[in-house]
N, C-alpha and C positions, 0 to 999 in steps of 0.2 A: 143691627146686624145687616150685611149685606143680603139683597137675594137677586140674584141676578136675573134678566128677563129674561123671554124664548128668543129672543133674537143674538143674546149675550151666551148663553146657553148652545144652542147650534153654531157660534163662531167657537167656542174651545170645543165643542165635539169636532166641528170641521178639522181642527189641527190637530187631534188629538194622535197620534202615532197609532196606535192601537187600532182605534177606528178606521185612519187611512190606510193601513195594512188589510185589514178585513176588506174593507170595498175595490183594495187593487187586485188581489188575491180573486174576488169575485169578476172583477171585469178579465183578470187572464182565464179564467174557466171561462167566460162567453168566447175567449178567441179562439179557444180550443186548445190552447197551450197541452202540451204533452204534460202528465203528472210529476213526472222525473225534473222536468223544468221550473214548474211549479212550486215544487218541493226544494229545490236550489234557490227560486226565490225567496218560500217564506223563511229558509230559514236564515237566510242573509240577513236581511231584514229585519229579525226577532232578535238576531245576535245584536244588531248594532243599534236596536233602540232598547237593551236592555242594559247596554255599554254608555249609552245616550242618559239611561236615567241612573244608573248604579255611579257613572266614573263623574256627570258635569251637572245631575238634577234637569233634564232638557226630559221633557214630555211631550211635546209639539213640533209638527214638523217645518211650522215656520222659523224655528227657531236652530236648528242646523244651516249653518256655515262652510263656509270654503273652510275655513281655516279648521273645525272641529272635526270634517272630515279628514283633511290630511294630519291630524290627530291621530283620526283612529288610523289609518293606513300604519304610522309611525307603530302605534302601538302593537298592530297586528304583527309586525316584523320583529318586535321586539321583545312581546311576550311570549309566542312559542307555541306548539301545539298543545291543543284539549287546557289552556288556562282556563277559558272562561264558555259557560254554555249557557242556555237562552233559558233555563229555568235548571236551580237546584235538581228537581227530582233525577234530571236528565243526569246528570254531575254526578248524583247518589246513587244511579242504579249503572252506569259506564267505568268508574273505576281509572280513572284517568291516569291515576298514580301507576297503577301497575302496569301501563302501556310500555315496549321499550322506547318509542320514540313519542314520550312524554316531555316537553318544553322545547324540542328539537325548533329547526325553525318554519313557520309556514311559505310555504313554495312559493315563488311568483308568480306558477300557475293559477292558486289557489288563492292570491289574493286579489290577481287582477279579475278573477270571476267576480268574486265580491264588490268592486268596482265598475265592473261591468251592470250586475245585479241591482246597485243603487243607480247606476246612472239609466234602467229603465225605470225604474223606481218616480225619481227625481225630475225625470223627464215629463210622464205620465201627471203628477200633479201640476206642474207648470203647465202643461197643455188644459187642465183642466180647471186653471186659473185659481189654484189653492195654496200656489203662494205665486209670490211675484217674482223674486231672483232664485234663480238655478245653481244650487251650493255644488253643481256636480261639474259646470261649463267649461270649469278650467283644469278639472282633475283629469289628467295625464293616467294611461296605465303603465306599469313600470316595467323597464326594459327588462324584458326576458330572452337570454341567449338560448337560441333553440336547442335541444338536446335531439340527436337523431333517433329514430324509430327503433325498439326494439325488435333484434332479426332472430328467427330458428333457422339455426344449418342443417342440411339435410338430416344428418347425422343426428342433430337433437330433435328432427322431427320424425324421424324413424323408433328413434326410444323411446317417445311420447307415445305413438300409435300404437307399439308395440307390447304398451305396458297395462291394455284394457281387457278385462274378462267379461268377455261377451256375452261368457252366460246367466250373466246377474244385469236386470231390467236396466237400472239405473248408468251403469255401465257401457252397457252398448250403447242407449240412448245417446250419453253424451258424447260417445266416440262417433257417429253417425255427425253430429252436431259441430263436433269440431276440423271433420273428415270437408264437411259441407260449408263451412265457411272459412277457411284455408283455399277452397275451391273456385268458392263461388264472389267472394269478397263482400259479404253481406254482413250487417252489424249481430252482435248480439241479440238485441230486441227485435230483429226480424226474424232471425232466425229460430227464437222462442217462440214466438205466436202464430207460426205456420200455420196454415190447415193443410189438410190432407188434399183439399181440392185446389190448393196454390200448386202444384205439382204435376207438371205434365213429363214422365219420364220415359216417353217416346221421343220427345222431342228436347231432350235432356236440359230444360228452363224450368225456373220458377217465377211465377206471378207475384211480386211483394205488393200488396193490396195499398194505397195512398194513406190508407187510414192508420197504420200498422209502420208507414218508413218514417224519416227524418224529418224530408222534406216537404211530406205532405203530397206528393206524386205517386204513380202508376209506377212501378218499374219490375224490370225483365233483368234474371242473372241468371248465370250459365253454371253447366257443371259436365265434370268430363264421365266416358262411361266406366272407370273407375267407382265414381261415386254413385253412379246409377247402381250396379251392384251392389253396394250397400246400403243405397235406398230401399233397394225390392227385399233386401234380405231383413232390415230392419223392420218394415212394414208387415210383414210376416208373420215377424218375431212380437210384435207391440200388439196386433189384432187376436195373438192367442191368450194375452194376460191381459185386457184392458179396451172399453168401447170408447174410443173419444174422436174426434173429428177431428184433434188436434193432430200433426204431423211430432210432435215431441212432448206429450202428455207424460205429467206423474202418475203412478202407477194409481196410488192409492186412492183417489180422486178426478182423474181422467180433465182435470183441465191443463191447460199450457205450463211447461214450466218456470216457475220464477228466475229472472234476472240476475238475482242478487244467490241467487241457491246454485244455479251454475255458475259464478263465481268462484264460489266458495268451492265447489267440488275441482275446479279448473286448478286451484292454488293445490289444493291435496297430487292431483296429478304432476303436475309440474315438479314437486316436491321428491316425488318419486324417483323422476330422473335427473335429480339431483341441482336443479335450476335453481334462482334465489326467484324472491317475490316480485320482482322488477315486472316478471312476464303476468299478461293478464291476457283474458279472451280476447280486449281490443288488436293484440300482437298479431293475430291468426288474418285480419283486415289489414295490417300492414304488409304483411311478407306475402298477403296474395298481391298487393299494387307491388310490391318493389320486383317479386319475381315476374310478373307479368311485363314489367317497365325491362328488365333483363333479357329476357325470351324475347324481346322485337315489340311487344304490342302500342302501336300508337296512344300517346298521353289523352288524346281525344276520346277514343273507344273507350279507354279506362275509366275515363272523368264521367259517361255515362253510364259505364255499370256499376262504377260505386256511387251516381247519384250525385254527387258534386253540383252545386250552384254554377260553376264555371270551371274548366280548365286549371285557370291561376288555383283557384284554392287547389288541386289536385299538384300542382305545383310544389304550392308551399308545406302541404302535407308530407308529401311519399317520396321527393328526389333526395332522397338521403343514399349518396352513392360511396363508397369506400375506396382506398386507391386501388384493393383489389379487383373492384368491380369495374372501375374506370378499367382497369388493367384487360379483365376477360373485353369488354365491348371493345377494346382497342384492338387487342389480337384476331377478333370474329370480323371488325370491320375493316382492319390494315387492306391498302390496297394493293399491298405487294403479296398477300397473305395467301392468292391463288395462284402467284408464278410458283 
């Protein structure tokens, strides 16, 4: 019988998928990766080393290839949504079948993350000399034609605000929440984990703490005195049902509201005023840049209050302009437009 030594032993644990999943996983928690991130990793990761031992018998991560990944890319495109999940139970208890966009096809959005995902992935072990060729060096992401930003016209953003009853907790909260980031251009997960003392509304700013934004920076957003009015009336109304330091607390437990629960409450509003699913709370971050980029405001100013690495990417995000819009800037800037 064979019995392998400690030293033969710690070389298939070193490859073993499983294990190097667990210790990458652990070195992104030392960089402080945001959980959201994290959670995008593993589960990238868990999908295609279970695709690795279920579809070709591959248990080691020396042993993925150029070739088996653009395998899987092939297959991703071709198998469909909810095929295939990182463990049965997951499968057993989501219901995949009954989804309506069950085998439809996976986005190019969604699969160049996945490609993106392995290639820190793949990267990270090569630096750390746990294999010696890079199966990720030549894989290309795949061309994706950008699709423009989803817009609310005034009109649909008038029957949105108009369709919240204020006097139910949950209600007002989220119209304050969505009142404030249509205003302010601040993400979802900033604007969930406020505190009451990020708010200085003498001087109509909030403070987004480094720890709490995108980028891991200090940053300053604005808001008009519109929305100060319904800051002060909100805070009011939240301090007679509820102790929490948060700035947008669930009632029944006074911490910050979840991400994923104001989603889901966003999709019921939306529904209301007759919108499809397209629109999501990201939309509310768009049409504050595109209306701001319409009203006059310099792309520079912009690119620092929503935080942007640089300009370019504010760029490549938000100039989604329409021939109508071309049309309005043209009429406002003609230079015959003052005779």
């Amino acid at each position: 019988n064979f019995t392998p030594t400690n030293q033969e032993c710690f070389s298939m644990k070193c490859y073993d998928f499983d294990w190097q999943i667990n210790e990458f996983m652990i070195y992104c928690r030392s960089t402080q990766l945001r959980d959201r991130t994290m959670y995008s990793y593993e589960q990238t990761l868990r999908l295609f080393e279970r695709w690795c031992s279920d579809e070709h018998k591959i248990y080691s991560v020396d042993k993925v290839t150029e070739n088996l990944i653009r395998r899987y890319i092939t297959d991703l495109q071709e198998r469909g949504k909810y095929t295939f999940y990182v463990n049965d139970l997951s499968k057993n208890k989501n219901y995949p079948e009954r989804r309506r966009d069950f085998r439809k096809p996976v986005s190019v959005t969604t699969i160049n993350n996945y490609i993106r995902n392995l290639r820190v992935f793949f990267n990270w072990l090569e630096r750390d000399y746990v294999i010696k060729k890079n199966p990720m060096r030549k894989i290309r992401q795949l061309k994706n034609n950008r699709q423009a930003k989803v817009f609310l016209t005034d009109e649909d953003l008038r029957k949105l605000l108009g369709k919240f009853d204020k006097s139910y907790f949950t209600e007002h909260r989220d119209y304050v929440m969505i009142l404030l980031m249509l205003d302010s251009g601040m993400r979802l997960g900033e604007c969930s984990t406020l505190l009451v003392t990020d708010v200085e509304l003498a001087r109509k700013r909030i403070n987004l703490r480094a720890e709490e934004t995108k980028g891991r920076k200090d940053r300053t957003v604005y808001f008009s005195p519109k929305t100060e009015v319904a800051l002060r009336r909100w805070l009011q109304f939240k301090d007679r049902y509820v102790e929490s330091e948060y700035l947008f607390p669930v009632k029944e437990h006074g911490g910050h509201i979840n991400v994923h629960n104001f989603e889901t409450n966003f999709k019921r509003y939306i529904n209301r005023i007759g919108l499809n699913e397209e629109y999501c709370p990201h939309c509310l971050r768009n049409n504050f840049a595109k209306r701001c980029l319409m009203n006059g405001m310099d792309i520079f100013t912009l690119s620092k209050i929503l935080g942007h690495s640089s300009v370019e990417v504010t760029e490549q995000a938000y100039l989604d302009l329409t021939d109508e819009d071309i049309s309005k800037q043209y009429h406002r800037a003609s230079p015959l437009s003052g005779f």
